[in-house]
LUMZADO-228913 format. One record per residue (C-alpha): residue in one letter; x negated, y negated, z. Coordinates in steps of 0.001 Angstrom, whole numbers, padded with zeros to 6 digits, always signed. Example, Ala and Ser with C-alpha at 12.3 -4.5 7.8 and 13.67 -1.06 7.14 Angstrom:
LUMZADO-228913
A-012300+004500+007800S-013670+001060+007140
This chain:
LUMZADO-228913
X-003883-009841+024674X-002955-010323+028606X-002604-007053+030674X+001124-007462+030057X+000716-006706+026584X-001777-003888+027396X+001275-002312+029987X+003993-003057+028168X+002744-001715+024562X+001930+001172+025747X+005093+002661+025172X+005292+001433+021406X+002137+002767+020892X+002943+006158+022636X+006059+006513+020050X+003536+005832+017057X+001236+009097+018561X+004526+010991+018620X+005512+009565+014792X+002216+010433+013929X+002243+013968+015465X+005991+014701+014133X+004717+013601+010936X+001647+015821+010653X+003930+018587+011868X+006560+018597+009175X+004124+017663+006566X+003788+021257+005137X+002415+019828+001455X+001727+016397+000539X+003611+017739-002893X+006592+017786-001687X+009630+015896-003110X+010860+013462-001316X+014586+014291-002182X+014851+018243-000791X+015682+020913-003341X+018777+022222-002538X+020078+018417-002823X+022620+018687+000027X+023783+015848+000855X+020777+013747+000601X+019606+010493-001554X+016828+008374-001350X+017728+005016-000583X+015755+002313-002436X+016337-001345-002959X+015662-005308-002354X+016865-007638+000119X+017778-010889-000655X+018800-014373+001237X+021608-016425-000320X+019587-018201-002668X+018506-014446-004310X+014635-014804-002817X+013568-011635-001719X+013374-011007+002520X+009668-009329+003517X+009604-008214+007120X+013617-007116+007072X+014022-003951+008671X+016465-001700+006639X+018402+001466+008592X+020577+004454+006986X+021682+007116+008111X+019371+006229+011214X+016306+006317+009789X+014507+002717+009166X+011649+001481+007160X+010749-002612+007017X+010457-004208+003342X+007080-005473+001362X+006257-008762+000330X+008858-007916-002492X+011716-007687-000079X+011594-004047-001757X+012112-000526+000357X+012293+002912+000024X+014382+005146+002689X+014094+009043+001540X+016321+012173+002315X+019055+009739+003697X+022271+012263+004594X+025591+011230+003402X+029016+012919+003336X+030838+011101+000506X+029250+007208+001508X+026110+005956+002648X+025871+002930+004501X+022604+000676+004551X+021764-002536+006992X+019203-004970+006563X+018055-006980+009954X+016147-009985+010606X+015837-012538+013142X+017640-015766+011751X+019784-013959+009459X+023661-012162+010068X+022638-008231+009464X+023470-007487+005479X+024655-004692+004619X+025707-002665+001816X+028321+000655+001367X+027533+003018-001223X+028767+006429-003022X+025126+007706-003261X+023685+009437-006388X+023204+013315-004755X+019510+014323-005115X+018606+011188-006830X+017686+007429-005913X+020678+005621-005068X+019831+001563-006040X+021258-001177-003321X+020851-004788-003404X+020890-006640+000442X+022009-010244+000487X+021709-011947+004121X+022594-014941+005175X+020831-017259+007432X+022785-017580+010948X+021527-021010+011784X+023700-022540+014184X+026325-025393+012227X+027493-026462+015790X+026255-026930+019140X+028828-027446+022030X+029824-027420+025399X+032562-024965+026121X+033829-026071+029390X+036450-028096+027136X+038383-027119+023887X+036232-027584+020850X+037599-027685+017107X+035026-026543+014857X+035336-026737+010919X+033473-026683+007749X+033729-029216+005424X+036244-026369+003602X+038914-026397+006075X+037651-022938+007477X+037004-023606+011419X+037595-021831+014831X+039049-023359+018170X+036965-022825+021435X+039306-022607+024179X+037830-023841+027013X+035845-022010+029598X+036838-019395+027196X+033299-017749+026763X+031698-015346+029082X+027915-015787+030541X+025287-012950+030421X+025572-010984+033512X+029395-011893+033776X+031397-015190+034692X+032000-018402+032453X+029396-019610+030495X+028807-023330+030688X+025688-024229+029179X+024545-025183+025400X+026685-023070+023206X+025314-022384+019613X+027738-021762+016786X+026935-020473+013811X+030136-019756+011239X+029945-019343+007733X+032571-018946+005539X+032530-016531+002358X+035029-017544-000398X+036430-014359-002939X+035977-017398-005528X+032287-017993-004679X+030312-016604-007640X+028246-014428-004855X+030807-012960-003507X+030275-009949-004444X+026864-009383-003289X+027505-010945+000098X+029973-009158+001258X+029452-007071+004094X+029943-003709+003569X+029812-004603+000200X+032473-001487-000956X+035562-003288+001375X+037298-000082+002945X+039010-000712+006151X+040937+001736+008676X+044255+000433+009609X+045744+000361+012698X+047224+003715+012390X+043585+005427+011134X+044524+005259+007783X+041684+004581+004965X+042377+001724+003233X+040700-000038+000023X+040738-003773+001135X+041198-007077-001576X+040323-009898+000303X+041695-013632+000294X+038577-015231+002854X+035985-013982+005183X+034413-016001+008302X+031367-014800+010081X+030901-016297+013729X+027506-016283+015934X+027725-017779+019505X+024403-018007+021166X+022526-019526+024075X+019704-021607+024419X+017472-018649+024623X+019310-016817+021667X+021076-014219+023852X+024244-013562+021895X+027525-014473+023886X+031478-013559+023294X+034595-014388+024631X+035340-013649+027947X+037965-010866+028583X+041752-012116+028048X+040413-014772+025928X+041298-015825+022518X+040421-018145+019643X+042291-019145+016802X+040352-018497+013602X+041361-020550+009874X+040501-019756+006797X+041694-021362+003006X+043184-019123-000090X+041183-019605-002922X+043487-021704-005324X+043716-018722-007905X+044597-016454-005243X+047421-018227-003509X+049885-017381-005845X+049590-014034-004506X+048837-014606-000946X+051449-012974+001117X+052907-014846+004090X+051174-012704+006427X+048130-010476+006318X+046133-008396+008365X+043432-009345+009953X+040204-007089+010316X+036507-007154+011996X+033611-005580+010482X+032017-002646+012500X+028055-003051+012278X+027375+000843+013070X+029994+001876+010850X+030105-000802+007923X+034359-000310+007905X+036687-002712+008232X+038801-002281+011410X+042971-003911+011380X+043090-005995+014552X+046239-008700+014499X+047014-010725+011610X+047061-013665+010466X+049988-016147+009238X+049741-018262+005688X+050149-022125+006506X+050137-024332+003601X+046840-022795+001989X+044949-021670+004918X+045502-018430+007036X+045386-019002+010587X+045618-016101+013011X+044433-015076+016684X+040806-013356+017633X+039532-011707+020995X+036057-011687+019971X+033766-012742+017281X+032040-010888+014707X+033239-011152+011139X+037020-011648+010531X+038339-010763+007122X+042260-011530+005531X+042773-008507+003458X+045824-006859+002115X+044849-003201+002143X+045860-000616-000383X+045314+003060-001522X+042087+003692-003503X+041523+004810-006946X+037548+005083-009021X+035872+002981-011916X+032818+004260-013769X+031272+003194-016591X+028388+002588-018387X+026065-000379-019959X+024212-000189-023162X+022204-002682-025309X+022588-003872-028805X+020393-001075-029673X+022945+001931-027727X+019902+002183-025162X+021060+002664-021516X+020340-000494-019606X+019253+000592-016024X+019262-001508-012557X+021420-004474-013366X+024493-005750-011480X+028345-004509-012759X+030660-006881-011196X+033633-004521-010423X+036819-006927-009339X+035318-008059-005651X+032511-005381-005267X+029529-004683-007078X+027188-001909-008212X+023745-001634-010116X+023514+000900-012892X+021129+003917-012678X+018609+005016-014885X+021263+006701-017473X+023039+002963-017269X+026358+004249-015407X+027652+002599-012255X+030739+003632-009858X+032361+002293-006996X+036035+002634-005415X+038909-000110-006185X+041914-000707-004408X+044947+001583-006245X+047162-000980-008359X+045238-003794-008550X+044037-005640-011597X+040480-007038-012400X+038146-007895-014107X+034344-006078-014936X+031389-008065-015723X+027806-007479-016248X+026643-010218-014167X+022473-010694-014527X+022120-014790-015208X+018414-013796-013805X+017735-011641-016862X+019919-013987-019366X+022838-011298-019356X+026156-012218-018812X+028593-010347-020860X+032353-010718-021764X+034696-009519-019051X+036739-006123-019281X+040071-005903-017956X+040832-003411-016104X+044605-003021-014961X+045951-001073-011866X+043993+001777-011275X+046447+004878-009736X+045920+006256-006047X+043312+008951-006382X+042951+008139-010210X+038699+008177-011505X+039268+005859-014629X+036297+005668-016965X+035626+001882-018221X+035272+001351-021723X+031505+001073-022227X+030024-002251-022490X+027599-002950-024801X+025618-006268-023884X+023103-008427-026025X+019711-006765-025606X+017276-008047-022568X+013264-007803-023759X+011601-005111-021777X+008496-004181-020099X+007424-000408-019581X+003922+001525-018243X+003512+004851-016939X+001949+005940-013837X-000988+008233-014023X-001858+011083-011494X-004291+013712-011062X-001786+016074-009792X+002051+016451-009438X+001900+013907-006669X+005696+012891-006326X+006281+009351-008110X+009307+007441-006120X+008774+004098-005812X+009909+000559-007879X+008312-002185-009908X+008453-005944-008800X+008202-008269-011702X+007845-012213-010189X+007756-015530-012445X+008448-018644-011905X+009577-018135-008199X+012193-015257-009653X+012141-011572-008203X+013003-009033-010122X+012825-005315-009209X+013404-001802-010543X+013193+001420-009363X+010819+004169-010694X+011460+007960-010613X+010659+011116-012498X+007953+011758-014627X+006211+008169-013661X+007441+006322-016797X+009499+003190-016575X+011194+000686-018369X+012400-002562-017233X+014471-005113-018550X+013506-008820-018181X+014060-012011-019852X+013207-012225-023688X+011606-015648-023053X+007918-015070-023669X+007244-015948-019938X+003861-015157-017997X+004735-013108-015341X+002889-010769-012962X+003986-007020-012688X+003494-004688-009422X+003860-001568-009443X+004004+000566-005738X+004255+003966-005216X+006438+004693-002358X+005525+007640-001107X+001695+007230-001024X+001781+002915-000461X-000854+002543-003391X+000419-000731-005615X-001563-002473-008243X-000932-005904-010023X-001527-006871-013596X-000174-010130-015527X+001416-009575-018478X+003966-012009-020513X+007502-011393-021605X+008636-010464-025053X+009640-013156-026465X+012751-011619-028969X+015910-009181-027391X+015056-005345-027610X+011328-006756-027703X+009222-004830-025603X+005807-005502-023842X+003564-002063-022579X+002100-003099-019406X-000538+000168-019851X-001008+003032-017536X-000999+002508-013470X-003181+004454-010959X-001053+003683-007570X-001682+007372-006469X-004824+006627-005173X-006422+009559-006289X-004984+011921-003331X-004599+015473-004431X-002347+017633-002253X-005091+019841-002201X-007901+017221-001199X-005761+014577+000916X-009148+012541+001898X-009588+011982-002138X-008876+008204-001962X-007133+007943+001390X-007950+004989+003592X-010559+005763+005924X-011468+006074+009881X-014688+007647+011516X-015951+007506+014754X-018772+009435+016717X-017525+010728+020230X-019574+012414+022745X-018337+014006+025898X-015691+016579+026960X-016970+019856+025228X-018065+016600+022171X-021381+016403+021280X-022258+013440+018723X-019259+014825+016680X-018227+012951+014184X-014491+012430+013983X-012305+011744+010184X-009103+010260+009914X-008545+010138+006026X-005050+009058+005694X-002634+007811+002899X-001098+004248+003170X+002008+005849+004344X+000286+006899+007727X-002538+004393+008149X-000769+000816+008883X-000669-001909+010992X+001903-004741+011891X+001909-007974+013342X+004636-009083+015596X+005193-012426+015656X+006731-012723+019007X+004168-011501+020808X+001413-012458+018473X-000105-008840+018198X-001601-006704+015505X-000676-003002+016167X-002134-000017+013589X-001806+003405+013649X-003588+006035+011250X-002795+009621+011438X-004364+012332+009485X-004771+015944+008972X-005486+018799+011620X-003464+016303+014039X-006339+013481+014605X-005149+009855+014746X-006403+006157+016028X-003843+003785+017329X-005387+000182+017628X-003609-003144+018852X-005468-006802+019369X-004581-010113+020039X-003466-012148+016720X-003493-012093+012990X-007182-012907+011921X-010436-011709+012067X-012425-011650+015454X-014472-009424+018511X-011674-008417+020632X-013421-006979+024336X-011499-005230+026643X-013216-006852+029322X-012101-009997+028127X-008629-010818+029252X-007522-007285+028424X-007192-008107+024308X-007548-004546+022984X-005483-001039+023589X-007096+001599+021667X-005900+005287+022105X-007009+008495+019910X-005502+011462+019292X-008086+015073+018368X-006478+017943+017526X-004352+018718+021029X-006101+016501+023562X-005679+012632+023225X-007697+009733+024349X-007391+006491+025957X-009908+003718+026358X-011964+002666+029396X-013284-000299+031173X-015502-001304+028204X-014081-001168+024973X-014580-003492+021786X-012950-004132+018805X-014218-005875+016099X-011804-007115+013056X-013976-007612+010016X-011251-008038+007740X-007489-009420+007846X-005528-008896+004495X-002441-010420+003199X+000390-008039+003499X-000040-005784+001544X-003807-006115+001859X-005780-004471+004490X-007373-004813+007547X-010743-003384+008712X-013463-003666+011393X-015328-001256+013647X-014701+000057+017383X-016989+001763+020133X-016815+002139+023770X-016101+004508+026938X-012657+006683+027115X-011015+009590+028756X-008637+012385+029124X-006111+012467+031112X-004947+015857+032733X-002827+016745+035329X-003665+020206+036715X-000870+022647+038094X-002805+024436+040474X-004445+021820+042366X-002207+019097+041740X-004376+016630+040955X-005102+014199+038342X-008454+015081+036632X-010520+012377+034286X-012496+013525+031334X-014633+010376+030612X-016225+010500+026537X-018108+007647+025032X-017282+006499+021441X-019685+004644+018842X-019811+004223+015141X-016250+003684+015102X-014814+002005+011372X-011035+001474+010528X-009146+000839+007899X-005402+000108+007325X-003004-001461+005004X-001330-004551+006140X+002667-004154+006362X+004947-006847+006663X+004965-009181+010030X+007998-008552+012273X+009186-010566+014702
């Protein structure tokens, strides 16, 4: 860790203090529910993210409503009290990957269920833009470069290595549904008007430098963009169509041109790049509906495909989403994963403003898996179960009264089954095997992921930090930071190859630690400035000296945790009014042990 690590993480570690401070302030009772009680306008946001393929995405941060968490080793997360006025919109971001994203009506005062898909933006083309470049998939679906069309960083023409990265999403493609961005295609028109959008191609465009920097066209510049009508749509592809961008902060479609139909392709004009969608747009109208088993059980947290969106089912087995007025299509409970594919429903023309209910579907019955969570108190239990085999993901969320009960395969297969409880970070892991016959159903036993803590007696199973400080009023005091997964962390960050951790606990005391790496090892201040250790006790907070060691003892898998010990020399800063002068409070620190849960890397 060179001093420019120690100067410039500062700052992150400064806003971790503050998280930790904010959090200890607002924290009236561990107890409380992490959905409010007067349910306005709130859901918890919980989910998976997902690359093309369906593998689950660790390390993906995931934002709504402005408020972010990262996903697990699952690709699982958990966003609570997430404000809404009649749609919440969720993004999942990664380096590599186009930003996925998903539109949603929430379910008020409960867990709203989201599935993520993104799709790797490795570049398909690489270019020099000082002349006109034609660039097409093997599909027909392309842009045109113009040349010295694209503008550098800091202004002017850019001329160097230009990196192109367009992928195409066909309405035909199988996936479509869950790749989608936005997911819930509503536009605004040109005139402001809300519009439910049925779309006949999509074409997402990345131009980068050498050094990743993202780049666009240069101001009066355009490019021609093409894209080919699926074969069963052009029969209804009319011989012009609007085109529209997707906003990233908003997740709406936005009219911007249009495009003309030649032969079977669309081909229209673009100022900049982002991703272009041909849509005709329409008025809106509601499905709902509901899935049951053989057996007339709801069947919760499986995929309805609704026309070209897509929603999961809740715990009751009902899903919802808006359709564009007029329209026919098709549903389908779509879960190959879980062997459960049913017949499709037609649904024709739904009116402007119309909610129509969807006959329910009743689909051959999955084998299950259930468990209940245990607790020594009313400890709120929000979090989701991740079931893995065979290189398959499956997850499910868990509310209530800590029961759950999962659907999975009826194929007799060993799996292994994790359980995490959201709010507190506890997991644990057992195997277990499949049932092997539909409606079958395999009890996984009883699961301990509170960890003990009683919102009475927060220490009761917390993850633990102690250190002895003397000095500054301090005299061989020793100092507890018993702290909850939820507050006691750490993260690696790839691109700068540090471990940061932060652990905050009651009566305002916290530790923030950051070394050099992602192993164990004695990091010394003293030695090329590898360490920044700050501490925070009660109202007066800490930062390290000259001589200060950390020693990592342990380095988990994510998940997992890390631990080791810490001592050396410190001081308080103060600035005092009346003199104007900067005043040092030096303390020494020994006996120092931490311990934090391992979250996933970010880069």
């Amino acid at each position: 860790m060179k001093t420019h690590l120690k100067k410039s993480t500062f700052f992150l570690i400064s806003l971790l203090i503050i998280s930790s401070v904010a959090f200890n302030a607002c924290k009236k009772d561990l107890a409380e529910p992490i959905i409010t009680s007067d349910y306005s306008n709130l859901t918890a946001v919980s989910g998976l993210v997902k690359n093309k393929q369906g593998n689950p995405i660790a390390g993906a941060t995931v934002t709504a409503s402005g408020k972010s968490t990262v996903t697990d080793a699952n690709g699982a997360f958990l966003i609570s009290e997430v404000t809404y006025n009649d749609r919440a919109f969720v993004v999942g971001s990664k380096s590599g990957y186009f930003n996925g994203s998903v539109g949603i009506k929430p379910k008020k005062g409960e867990i709203t269920r989201v599935e993520i898909r993104m799709l790797e933006n490795a570049p398909n083309f690489n270019i020099t833009p000082t002349s006109t470049q034609n660039l097409d998939l093997a599909n027909g679906a392309g842009i045109r470069i113009n040349a010295n069309s694209v503008a550098a960083i800091g202004g002017g023409i850019y001329t160097g290595n230009l990196n192109v990265a367009i992928v195409h999403l066909d309405p035909s493609d199988p996936d479509f549904t869950s790749i989608t961005p936005g997911a819930d295609l509503i536009g605004t028109s040109s005139t402001g008007t809300t519009r439910q959008l049925q779309s006949f191609g999509m074409l997402m465009v990345q131009l980068t430098d050498d050094a990743g920097n993202e780049l666009q066209l240069a101001p009066g510049n355009t490019s021609t963009v093409t894209m080919p009508v699926p074969a069963d749509m052009i029969g209804n592809a009319p011989s012009t169509i609007p085109l529209w961008h997707f906003n990233e902060t908003s997740g709406i479609w936005e009219e911007e041109g249009q495009a003309t139909l030649q032969g079977n392709e669309y081909v229209g004009t673009v100022t900049h790049f982002s991703t272009w969608n041909c849509d005709a747009p329409f008025d809106r109208g509601t499905v709902r509906g509901r899935i049951l088993d053989c057996n007339g059980q709801p069947v919760e947290g499986i995929k309805v495909k609704i026309g070209q969106t897509s929603d999961i089912t809740d715990n009751q087995g009902y899903y919802e989403r808006f359709v564009p007025a007029g329209v026919n299509f098709n549903v389908q409970v779509n879960q190959p994963l879980l062997g459960i594919v049913s017949n499709e429903v037609p649904v024709n023309g739904v009116s402007d403003g119309q909610t129509f209910n969807v006959p329910t579907i009743n689909i051959i019955c999955p084998a299950y898996i259930s468990g209940t969570i245990t607790c020594s108190s009313n400890f709120p239990i929000i979090g989701y179960a991740a079931i893995n085999w065979n290189g398959n993901t499956f997850t499910n969320t868990i509310e209530g009264d800590g029961t759950f009960r999962i659907a999975v395969p009826a194929n007799g297969q060993a799996a292994s089954l994790t359980i995490v409880n959201s709010f507190t970070g506890f997991s644990e892991t057992v195997s277990i095997n499949f049932p092997s016959v539909g409606g079958g159903t395999t009890n996984a036993g009883a699961f301990d992921v509170c960890g003990n803590v009683d919102p009475t007696n927060p220490s009761g199973g917390a993850l633990q930090q102690s250190f002895v400080i003397n000095g500054d009023g301090f005299n061989n005091q020793t100092i507890l930071v018993s702290s909850i997964p939820l507050t006691a962390f750490s993260i690696y960050t790839i691109s700068e190859n540090v471990t940061f951790g932060i652990a905050s606990g009651e009566q305002g005391n916290s530790i923030t630690i950051g070394f050099t790496g992602n192993s164990i090892g004695n990091f010394n201040v003293s030695n090329n400035n590898d360490v920044v250790f700050t501490t925070t006790i009660g109202a007066n907070s800490y930062i390290m000296g000259d001589n200060f060691t950390v020693n990592v003892t342990q380095y988990g898998n994510v998940g997992g945790k890390i631990k080791g010990t810490f001592s050396g020399d410190a001081k308080r800063i103060f600035f005092n009014e009346v003199t104007q002068t900067v005043e040092e409070f030096p303390v020494t620190i020994t006996n120092g042990v931490f311990e934090l849960q391992r979250n996933p890397d970010q880069e």
